[in-house]
N, C-alpha and C positions, 0 to 999 in steps of 0.2 A: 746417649745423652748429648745436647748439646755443643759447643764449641767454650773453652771457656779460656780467660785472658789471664795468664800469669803472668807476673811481674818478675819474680826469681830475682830480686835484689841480691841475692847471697850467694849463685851464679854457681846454685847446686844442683839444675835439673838435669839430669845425667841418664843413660840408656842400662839397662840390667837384660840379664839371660833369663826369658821364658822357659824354652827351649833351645835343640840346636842350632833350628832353625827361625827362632821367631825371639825378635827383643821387645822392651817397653819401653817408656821413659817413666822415670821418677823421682821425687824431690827428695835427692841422698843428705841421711842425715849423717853418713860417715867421710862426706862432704862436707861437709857442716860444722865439722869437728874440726877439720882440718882448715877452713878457711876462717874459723872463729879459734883455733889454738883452745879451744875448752874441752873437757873430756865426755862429750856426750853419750859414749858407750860405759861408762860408769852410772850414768842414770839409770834407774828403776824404767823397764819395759814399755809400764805404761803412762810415764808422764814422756818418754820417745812418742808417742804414737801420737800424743793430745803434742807433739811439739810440731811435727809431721804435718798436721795440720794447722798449726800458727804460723807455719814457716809456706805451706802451699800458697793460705790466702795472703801471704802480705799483701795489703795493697798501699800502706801509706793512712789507710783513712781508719779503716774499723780494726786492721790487725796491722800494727807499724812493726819498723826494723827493732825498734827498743822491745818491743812485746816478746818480739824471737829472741833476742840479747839475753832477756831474763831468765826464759825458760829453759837456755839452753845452759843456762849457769846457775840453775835452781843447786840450791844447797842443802844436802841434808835436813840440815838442824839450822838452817836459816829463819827468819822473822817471815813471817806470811803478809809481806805488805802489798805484794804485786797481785795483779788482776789480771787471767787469763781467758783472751776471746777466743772460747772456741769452738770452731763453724763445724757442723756435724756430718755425716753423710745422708742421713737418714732419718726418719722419725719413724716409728710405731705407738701405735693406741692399742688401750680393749673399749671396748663398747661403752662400758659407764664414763670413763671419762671423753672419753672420743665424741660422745653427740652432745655434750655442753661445747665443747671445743667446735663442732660443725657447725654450733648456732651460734657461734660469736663470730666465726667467720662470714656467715649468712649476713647477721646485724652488721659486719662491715663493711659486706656488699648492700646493704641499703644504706648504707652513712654514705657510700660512693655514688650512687644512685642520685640522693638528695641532693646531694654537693655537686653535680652535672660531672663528675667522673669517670671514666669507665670503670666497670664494677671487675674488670677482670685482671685489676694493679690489684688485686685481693685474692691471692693465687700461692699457695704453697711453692716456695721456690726449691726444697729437696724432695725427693720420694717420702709419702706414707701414707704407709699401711695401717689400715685400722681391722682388728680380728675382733668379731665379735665371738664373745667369750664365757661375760658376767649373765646372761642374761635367762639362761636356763635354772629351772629348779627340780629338784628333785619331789615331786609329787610323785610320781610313781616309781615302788621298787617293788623287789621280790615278782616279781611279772613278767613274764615273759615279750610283751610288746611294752616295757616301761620307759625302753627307748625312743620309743616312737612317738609315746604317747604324751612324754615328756617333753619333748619339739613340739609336738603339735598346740599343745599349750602354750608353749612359749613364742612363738607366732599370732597366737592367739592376743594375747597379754601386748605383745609388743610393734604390731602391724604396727601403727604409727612413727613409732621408731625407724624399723623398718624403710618404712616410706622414705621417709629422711634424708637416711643413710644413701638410699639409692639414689634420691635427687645430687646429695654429694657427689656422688660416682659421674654422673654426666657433665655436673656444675663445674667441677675442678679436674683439669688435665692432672694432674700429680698425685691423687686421692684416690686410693685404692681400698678395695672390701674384701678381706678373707669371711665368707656368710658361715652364720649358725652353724656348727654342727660340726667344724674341722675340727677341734681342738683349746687349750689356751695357748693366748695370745703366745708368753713366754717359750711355750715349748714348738710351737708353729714354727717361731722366728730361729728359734737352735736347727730345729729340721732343714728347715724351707727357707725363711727372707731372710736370712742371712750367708754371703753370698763370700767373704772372705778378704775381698778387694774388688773398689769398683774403678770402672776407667772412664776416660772422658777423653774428646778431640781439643787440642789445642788448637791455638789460629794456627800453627803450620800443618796444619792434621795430622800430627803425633797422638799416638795413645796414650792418655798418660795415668800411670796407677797409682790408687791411694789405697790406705785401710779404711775399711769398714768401721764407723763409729756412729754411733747413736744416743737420742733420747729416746725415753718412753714413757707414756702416763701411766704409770705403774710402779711402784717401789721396786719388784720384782726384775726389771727390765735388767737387772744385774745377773740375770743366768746365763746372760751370752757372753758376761766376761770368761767364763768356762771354755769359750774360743779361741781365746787372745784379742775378742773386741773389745774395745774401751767404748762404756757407756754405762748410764744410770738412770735411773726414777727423776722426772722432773714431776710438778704441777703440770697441769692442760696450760695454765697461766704460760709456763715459761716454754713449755715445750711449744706453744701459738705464734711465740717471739721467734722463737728456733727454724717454726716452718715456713715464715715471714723474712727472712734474711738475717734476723738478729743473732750475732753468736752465745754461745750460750757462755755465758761472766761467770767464772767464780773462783777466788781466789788460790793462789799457788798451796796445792795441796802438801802436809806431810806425807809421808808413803810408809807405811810399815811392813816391813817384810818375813816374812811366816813362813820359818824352814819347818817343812815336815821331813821326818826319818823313820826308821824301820817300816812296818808294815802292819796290819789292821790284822788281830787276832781269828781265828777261824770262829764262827758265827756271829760277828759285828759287822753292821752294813754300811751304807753309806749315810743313812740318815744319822745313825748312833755317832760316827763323826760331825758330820754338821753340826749335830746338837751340843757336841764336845767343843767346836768351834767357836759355836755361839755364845757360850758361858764364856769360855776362854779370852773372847774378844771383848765382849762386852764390860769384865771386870778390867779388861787394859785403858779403857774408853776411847776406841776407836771411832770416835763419832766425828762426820766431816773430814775421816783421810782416807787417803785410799791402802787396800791393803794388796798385796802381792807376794803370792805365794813360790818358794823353791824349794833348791834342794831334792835330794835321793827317791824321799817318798814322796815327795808332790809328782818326780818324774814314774813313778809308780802306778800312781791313781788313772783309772780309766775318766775316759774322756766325762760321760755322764756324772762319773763320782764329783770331778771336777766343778761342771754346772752346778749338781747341788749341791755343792759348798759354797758358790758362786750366786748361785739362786738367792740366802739367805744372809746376803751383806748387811741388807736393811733391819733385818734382826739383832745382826751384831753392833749395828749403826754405823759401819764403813761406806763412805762413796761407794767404793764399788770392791770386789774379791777378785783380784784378777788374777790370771794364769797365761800365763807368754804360750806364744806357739809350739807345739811339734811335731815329732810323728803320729803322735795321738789325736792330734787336731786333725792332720790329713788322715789320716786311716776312719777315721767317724765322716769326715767330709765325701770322701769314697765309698763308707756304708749307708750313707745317707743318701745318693745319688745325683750329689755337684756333678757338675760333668769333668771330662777330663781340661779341658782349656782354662777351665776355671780353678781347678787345683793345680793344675801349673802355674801359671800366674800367682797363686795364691802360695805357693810354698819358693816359689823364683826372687817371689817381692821380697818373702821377710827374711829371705838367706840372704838377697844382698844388700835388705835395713841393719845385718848383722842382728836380726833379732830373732832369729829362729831357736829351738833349744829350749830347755828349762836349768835358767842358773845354777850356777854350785854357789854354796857360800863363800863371801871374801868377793862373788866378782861384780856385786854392784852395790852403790852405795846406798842403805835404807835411812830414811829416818830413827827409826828403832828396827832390834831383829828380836822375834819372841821364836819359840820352838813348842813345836808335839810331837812325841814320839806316838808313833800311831799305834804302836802296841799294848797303850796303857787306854785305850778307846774302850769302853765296856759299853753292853746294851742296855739303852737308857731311852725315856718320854722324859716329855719335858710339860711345867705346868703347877698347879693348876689355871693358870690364870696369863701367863707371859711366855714368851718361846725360849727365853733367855735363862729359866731354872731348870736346869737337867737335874732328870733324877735317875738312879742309879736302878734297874729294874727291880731288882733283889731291895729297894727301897721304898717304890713308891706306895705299897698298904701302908709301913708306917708315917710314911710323909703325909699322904690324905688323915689318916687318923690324928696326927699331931693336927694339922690345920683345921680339922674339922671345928675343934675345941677352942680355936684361937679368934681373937679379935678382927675384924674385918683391914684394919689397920696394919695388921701382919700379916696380909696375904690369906687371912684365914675366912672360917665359915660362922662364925661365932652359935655354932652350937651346943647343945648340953651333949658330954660323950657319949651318956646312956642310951642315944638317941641313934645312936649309930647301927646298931641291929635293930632297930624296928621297922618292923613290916606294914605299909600299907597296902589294900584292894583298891585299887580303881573302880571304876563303872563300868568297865569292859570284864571284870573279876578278874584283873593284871593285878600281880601280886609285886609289888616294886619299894623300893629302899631306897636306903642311899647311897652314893659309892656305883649305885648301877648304873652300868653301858648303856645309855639307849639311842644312840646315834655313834654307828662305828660305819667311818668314810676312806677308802681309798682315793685320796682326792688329791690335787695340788699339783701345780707342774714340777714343786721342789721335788718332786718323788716318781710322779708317772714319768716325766722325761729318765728313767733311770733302770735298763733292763733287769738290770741286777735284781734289784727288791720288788721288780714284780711281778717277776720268776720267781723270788723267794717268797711271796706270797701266796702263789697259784702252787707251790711243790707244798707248802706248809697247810693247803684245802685241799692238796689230794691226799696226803698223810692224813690229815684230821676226821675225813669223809672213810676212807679205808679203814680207819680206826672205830668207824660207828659216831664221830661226834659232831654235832647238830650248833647252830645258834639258836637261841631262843628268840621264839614269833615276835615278840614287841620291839625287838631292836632294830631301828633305823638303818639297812646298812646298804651301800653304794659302793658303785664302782665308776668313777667318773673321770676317766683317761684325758691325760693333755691333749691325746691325739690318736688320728683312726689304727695311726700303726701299731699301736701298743695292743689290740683287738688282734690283730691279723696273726701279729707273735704268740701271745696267748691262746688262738686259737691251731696255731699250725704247732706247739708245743704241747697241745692235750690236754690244757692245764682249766681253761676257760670251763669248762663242765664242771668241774670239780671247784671254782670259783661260785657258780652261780649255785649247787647243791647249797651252797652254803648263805646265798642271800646278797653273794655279792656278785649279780650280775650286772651288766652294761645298760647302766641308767642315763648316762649325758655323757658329750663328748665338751669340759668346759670347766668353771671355776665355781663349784657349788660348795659343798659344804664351809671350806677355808675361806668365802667370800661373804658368807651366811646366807646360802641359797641351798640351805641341807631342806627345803619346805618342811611345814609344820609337825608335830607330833599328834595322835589323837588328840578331840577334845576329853576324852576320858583322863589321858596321861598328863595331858596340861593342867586339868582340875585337880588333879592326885598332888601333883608338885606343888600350886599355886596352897592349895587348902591345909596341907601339912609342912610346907617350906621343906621339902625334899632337894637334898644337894646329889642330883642324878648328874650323870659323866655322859661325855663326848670323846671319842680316839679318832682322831681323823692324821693322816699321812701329808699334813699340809703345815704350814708356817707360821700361821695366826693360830692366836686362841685366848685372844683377849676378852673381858667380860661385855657379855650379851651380844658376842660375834655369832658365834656359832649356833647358837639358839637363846633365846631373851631369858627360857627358863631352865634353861641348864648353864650352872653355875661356875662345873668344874671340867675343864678339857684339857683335855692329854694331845701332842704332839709326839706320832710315835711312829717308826717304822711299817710300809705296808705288811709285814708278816705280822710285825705284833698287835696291826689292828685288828687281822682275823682272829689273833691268838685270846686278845682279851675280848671281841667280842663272842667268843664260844668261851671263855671265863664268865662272863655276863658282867662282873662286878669287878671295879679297882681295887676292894680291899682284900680280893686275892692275891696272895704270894703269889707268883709263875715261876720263882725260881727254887721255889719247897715245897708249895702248894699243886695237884693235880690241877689242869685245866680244866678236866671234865674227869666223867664216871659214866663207863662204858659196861653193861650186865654184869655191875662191881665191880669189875676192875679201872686201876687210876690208870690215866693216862697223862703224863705232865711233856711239859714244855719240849724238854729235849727228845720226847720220841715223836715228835712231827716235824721238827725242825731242820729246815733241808743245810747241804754241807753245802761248801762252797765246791765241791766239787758237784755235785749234782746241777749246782747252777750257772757254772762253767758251761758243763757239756748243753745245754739248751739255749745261750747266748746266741748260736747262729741263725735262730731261726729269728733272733731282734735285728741283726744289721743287714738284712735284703734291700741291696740299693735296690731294687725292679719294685717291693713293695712302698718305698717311700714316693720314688718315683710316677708310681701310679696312683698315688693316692693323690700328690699334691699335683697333681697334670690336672683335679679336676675345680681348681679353683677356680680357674679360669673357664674350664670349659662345660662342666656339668654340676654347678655346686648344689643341686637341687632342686627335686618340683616345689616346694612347699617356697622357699625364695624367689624362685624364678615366677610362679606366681601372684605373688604381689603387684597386687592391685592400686592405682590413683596416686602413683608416684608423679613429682608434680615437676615439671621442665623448667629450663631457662638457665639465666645466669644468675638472676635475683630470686631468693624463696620466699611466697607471699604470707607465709604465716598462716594455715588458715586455723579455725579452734581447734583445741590440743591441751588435754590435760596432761600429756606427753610432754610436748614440744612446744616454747613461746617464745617469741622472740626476748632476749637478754637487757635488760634496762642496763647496762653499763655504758652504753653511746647516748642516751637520751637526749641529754641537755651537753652533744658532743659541739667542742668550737673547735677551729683550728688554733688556735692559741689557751693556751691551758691557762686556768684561772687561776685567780692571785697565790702567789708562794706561800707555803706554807707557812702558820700560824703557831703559835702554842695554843696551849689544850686548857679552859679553866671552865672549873664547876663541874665537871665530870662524876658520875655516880659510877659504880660499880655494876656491873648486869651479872658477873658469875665471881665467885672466888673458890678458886679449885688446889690441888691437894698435885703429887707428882705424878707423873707417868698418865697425863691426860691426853691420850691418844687421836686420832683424825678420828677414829670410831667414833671414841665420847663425843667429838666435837661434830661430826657431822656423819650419821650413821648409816649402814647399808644396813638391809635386813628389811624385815617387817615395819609397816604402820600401822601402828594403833589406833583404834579408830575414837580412843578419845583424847588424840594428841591434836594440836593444831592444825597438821596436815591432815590427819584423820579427818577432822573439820569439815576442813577447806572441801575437801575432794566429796565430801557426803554433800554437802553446799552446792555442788557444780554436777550433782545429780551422776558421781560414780558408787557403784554398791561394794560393799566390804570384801567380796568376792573376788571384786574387780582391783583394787587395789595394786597389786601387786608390790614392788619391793621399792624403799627409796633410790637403789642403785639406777633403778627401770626408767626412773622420772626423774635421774636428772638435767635433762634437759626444760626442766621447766621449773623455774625459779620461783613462784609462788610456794610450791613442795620443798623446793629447800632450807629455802631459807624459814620456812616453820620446820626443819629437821633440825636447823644447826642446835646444836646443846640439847638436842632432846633424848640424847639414848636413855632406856630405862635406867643404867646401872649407875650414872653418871651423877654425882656427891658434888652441890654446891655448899662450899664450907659457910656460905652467909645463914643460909637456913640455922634453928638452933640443934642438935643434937637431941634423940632421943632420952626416954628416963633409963634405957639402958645403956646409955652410950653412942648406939651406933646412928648414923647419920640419912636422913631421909634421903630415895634413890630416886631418879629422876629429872628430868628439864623442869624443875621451880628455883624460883630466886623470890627476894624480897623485893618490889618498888619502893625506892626512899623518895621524899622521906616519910614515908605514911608508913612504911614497913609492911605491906599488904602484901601476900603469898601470892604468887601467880606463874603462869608459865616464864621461863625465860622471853617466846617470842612476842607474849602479850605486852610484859614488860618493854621489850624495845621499844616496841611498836607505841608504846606513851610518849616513853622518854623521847623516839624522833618527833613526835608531835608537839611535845612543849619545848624540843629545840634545846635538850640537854644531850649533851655529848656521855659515849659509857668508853668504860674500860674491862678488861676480862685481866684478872693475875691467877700467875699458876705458880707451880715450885718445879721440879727437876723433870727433865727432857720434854717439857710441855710440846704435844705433836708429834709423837712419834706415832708409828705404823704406815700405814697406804697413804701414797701422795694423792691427796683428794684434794685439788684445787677449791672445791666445793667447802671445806673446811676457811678456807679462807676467803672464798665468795661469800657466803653466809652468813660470816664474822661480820664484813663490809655491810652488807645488805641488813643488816641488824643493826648497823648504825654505832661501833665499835672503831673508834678511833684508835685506839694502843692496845697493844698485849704487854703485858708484865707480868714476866717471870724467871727463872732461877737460873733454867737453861731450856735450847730449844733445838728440835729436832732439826736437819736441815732442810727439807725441800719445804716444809711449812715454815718456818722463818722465810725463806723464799719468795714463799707463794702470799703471805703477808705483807712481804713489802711492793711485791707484784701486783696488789688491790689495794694499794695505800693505806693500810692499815700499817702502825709503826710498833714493830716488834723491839720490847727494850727487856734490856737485862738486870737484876738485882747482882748488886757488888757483892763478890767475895764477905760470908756473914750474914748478908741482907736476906729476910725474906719476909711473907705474909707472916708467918706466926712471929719474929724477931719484931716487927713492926707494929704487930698487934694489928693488923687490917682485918675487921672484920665485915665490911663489906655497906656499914652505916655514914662511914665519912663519904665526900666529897674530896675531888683530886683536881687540881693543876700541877702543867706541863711546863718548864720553863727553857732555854735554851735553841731551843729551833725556830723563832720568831724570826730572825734575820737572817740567818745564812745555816744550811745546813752538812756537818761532814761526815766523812765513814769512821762510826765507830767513837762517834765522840761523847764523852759523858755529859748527862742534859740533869735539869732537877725535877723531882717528882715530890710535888708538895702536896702534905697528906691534911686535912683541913676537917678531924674529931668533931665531931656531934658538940662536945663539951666548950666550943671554942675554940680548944687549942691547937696549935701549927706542929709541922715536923717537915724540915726540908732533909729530901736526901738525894745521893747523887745515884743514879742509874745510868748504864750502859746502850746507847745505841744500837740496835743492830744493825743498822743499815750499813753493811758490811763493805763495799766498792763505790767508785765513784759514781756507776752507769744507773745504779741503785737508788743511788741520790734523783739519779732524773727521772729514772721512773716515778719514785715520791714526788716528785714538784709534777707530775702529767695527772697526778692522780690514779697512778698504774702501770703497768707495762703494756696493757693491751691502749689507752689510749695514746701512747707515746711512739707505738708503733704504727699505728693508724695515722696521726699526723706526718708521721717521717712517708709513709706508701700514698698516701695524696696531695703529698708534698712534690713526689717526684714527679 
């Protein structure tokens, strides 16, 4: 890399042992300690490493001496008032958000262009990597060439893309491409691009070493804290900032510290933990802190188990799950094939940041300390509907049976009990119910990154095949690995044969089913469901299974270990017991759960053939140098520094520079006469709000794209399109499952599903983007209100692109997820909060009044309460006070630039 200019105010840059013969420099934070009289070695791991880096960049201007000051005297249980800049090492993408992100960068090389600029001050200033990931689906299974023919598809579908991607690769020195077919992004980066410590020349030509820390457009991007990396899920929005010079803001985190003790019962895995985790954390409401894990049995946990507990922060809603260094770290970095200079350095650095180890209790200071004995872990799915309701195996027949019965309000299915053993035929003469499996996925990097359970899957299909027992023909079922390695293990273990006997053979190497790229069910199986309202099930080994992710018409999905996806899918049905109930019926004889079930000794001894440095090593030598004919083929990739846009129902150039100035248009205003466009209910997800999956072809996108002469075949997924903003912004608020409370209620109750809202004040039913699309035209401003965690799941910056481009001034709601609060005020859109009490139902808002804004007409601060005047059909008024979100001060400017991406655009052609 580079030469790069430290300042070292704090006259901490000091030399450490590599080796015996070879040192580094580095910016010592036990240095640090010592010239500040503060106890920095009392902090939490990972706000050392986020300080590491406040302290490398000072420079006076974006990271001053007071910014280091604070963090080095973060306090426990201090007030969260301070703001911390901090500069990353690195970025990572996957594919769906990575090419909106390539064409805002494109559009800011034509804003530089038009401006007589050079187009090349528009230039990623850290490394990234974009791994395309999302973009496969599973059309073919159970086939023998299903792998293959499943790329070739996707190639198919996505050439444009493609193209793109690859003009990116020449356009921008720092912009790298892991092509089709390696892996997911997340588990690529645990293998491969993450590297431990990177180093750089100073002007004396000193080496000088840092930690690895990252963003990434992905929620998930927290699997690598499983390393001891510090990094999290941004929006494309803020991760664009990140790869542009701008540090990445967010205020001095709590830190909660999670001692694990004893050790995990003999046949409980790694997922059955996470899942214990995830409930665990979730009722502590760790939302927006970081959490970090010690203690006995953390230091217990193999490296992978780590990641996937690490993997699923965002499910629990912590920043990040972090796990400090140790020999676990080196020993996985060793069986992975770092090289040796590289794990020198890398275990040299953090022995003398004094942060190598996994804490004891009492030796650093947490926020809060929660505890799990890992022996009270039982095997458990989680669901039907959220990853955060674990259920207890032994529980989940009667947990689907209670919900079946229950109101939709309660997480239920609302239907009549009786209805629960009846049988319908399909058109295919598919004899199907409810409660049944018909899509069971080995998917998700929470899981394939993980030898353990996918060993313990392939021993529990060689047990099940020896035993005579089958899945049945209609269930969907895949095998869709992070990564080529997990293939090469399974197949040098024996296990792979007895995998595929069973239907789950190697269909995509990527993120399918957990992303909603499980492709469709017969038209037979869809009509069966849609014609009888069948509540048919999903088991997939991944992290999501929110409604209408995983398939639009299957209702109910389980989150569950790779062995128990095989297990219940050769059960066929959830309202099978597994832990008293036989799985199957073998020429009469029962066969249940515990006689296919491998021990943890049996999956011990087959471990070696998962950590062959020579196989990961050869696998990842060929990203670079042979990633494929089908890639490397790509045709009418378009050169230069500027990308001319050419037609693209893919790919458009971005309207957020259009009517771009160098000086940003008048400060911001209050808000009056505002109508409503949604009013929604809790737990409104980036899904609800801006969907991956399927287009319907009689949704607005559907439209749009039949309009522009593409056929329904051709379609493919909204993840696939979005780089082109005509398709999303007719997606945002349109998932099928998605309950606007303005609508009135059914005569049974339950709430009509779908992107409709009412236009006021005529009250006339229409889609939500029809509606905007008035309301911008007669030049009335909308608002969207929600109730609790409004935005949680995948950081889809696209969720709050589409918010904007809708014509969505404020969000109001109860509480709000963080990278979407974020990524809201990153598109000037003003995320505000209901006071303690306040909400739409306490308000009575139902979606017929009219609303002003008052409070941010003249000057605007972080966090300050504004008024929101509620202005009844009937006349009457209600002022109340609401909560700002604009949480920091940098935030504020972003809001007065009209965003972060144009506020960084003026600061880069400014220079």
């Amino acid at each position: 890399m580079s030469q790069a200019a430290y300042q070292d105010p704090f006259k901490t840059l000091k030399d450490f042992k590599i080796t015996d013969t070879k040192k580094g420099k580095f910016f010592s934070l036990p240095a640090l300690e010592k010239n500040l009289g503060v106890k920095v070695s009392r902090l939490p791991v990972s706000i050392r490493i986020v300080l590491e880096s406040v302290l490398r960049n000072c420079d006076g201007k974006k990271v001053t001496e007071e910014h280091v000051k604070q963090l080095a005297n973060w306090g426990a249980t201090a007030a969260r008032t301070d703001e911390i800049p901090f500069v990353v090492s690195r970025v990572v993408l996957q594919d769906f958000t990575g090419v909106p992100l390539l064409a805002d960068l494109a559009a800011m090389r034509n804003v530089a262009a038009k401006q007589g600029k050079n187009p090349k001050n528009i230039e990623p200033l850290v490394p990234v990597d974009l791994v395309v990931d999302h973009s496969v689906q599973i059309d073919h299974f159970r086939e023998k060439k299903a792998l293959d023919l499943n790329m070739k598809l996707e190639f198919q579908r996505n050439n444009e893309r493609y193209q793109f991607m690859k003009w990116g690769m020449q356009a921008f020195d720092t912009f790298g491409v892991v092509p089709p077919g390696f892996g997911i992004v997340h588990q690529v980066n645990l293998e491969y691009l993450a590297r431990g410590v990177h180093k750089v020349s100073d002007k004396k030509k000193n080496d000088v070493y840092y930690p690895d820390t990252l963003v990434g457009t992905d929620s998930h991007t927290t699997m690598i804290n499983g390393i001891g990396v510090v990094g999290w899920g941004v929006g494309g929005i803020e991760a664009e900032a990140g790869m542009l010079g701008q540090p990445v803001y967010f205020l001095t985190p709590d830190v909660v510290g999670v001692n694990l003790t004893g050790a995990l019962r003999e046949g409980c895995t790694a997922t059955d933990l996470v899942l214990t985790i995830t409930e665990m954390l979730r009722k502590a409401k760790v939302v927006g802190k970081f959490v970090e894990f010690f203690g006995e049995g953390t230091r217990s946990l193999s490296l992978t188990d780590r990641a996937t507990i690490a993997n699923m922060a965002p499910e629990y809603g912590a920043t990040m799950g972090f796990f400090p260094v140790d020999e676990a770290t080196i020993d996985y970095f060793k069986g992975t094939g770092r090289t040796k200079a590289e794990i020198d350095a890398f275990e040299g650095y953090f022995k003398a940041q004094k942060m190598f180890g996994i804490p004891k209790k009492g030796e650093i200071d947490y926020t809060t300390e929660l505890t799990l004995d890992l022996s009270t872990v039982a095997p458990s799915l989680a669901g039907p509907k959220r990853p955060q309701d674990r259920i207890e195996i032994g529980n989940v027949k009667s947990t689907f049976t209670e919900l079946f019965g229950k109101p939709v309000a309660e997480n239920g299915f609302n239907k009549k009990a009786e209805d629960l053993e009846a049988t319908y035929t399909n058109a295919d003469g598919v004899k199907v119910k409810n409660g049944d499996v018909l899509i069971a996925a080995i998917t998700s990097c929470t899981n394939t990154s993980n030898p353990s359970v996918l060993l313990a899957a392939g021993l529990l299909a060689k047990k099940a095949v020896e035993a005579g027992l089958k899945v049945p023909a209609h269930i969907k079922t895949s095998l869709a690995p992070g990564s080529r390695v997990v293939t090469k293990y399974l197949e040098a273990a024996g296990l792979l044969p007895y995998l595929e006997k069973l239907g789950f053979g190697v269909t995509a190497y990527g993120c399918t089913t957990c992303i909603g790229n499980a492709g469709d069910l017969t038209p037979a199986m869809n009509e069966a469901i849609v014609a009888n309202d069948i509540v048919a099930a999903a088991v997939l080994s991944g992290n999501r299974n929110f409604e209408a992710r995983i398939h639009p018409n299957i209702r109910s999905n389980f989150l569950a270990s790779p062995p128990l996806v095989v297990a219940y899918a050769i059960a066929g049905n959830v309202t099978k017991d597994l832990m008293t109930e036989p799985v199957g019926r073998v020429k009469g004889k029962d066969i249940y759960l515990g006689d296919i079930w491998p021990t943890s000794a049996e999956i011990n001894k087959l471990m070696k053939f998962a950590m062959n440095s020579k196989t990961f090593k050869d696998n990842y030598a060929d990203v670079k140098g042979a990633p494929g004919k089908l890639w490397q083929d790509i045709k009418g990739v378009a050169e230069g520094e500027v990308y001319n846009w050419p037609s693209s129902t893919y790919i458009a150039e971005p309207p957020f520079f259009a009517d771009f100035t160098m000086e940003p248009k008048a400060a911001a205003t209050g808000i009056s006469g505002a109508r409503a466009l949604g009013v929604f209910g809790d737990s409104i997800t980036t899904d609800h709000i801006s969907p991956a999956g399927s287009i319907k072809e009689s949704s607005p996108a559907g439209k749009w794209l039949k309009e522009n002469g593409v056929l329904k075949a051709d379609f493919n997924s909204y993840g696939s399109r979005r780089g082109n903003h005509e398709i999303m912004m007719r997606g945002t608020f349109a998932n099928v499952r998605i309950k606007n409370l303005m609508i009135p209620a059914k005569a049974d109750g339950s709430r009509v599903e779908g992107g409709e809202t009412l236009f006021q004040p005529s009250g006339e039913q229409m889609s939500i983007y029809d509606a905007a699309m008035k309301y911008i035209a007669e030049g009335t401003p909308t608002m969207i209100f929600g109730g609790e965690e409004y935005g949680t799941g995948s950081s889809r910056d696209w969720a709050a692109k589409g918010t904007q481009l809708l014509g969505v001034k404020a969000v109001i709601a109860k509480s709000f997820e963080r990278i979407h609060r974020s990524n809201l005020v990153g598109m000037g859109v003003l995320p505000l909060q209901f006071l303690a009490g306040d909400s739409v139902d306490s308000l009575g808002i139902t979606g017929n009044e009219s609303f002003d804004l008052k409070g941010i007409e003249n000057d605007i601060k972080p966090q300050q309460q504004v008024t929101l005047v509620i202005n009844r059909a009937d006349g009457s008024k209600q002022e109340v006070k609401v909560l700002l979100r604009i949480d920091t001060p940098i935030e504020v400017d972003y809001y007065k630039h009209g965003g972060i991406l144009p506020f960084v655009l003026r600061q880069l052609l400014a220079a």
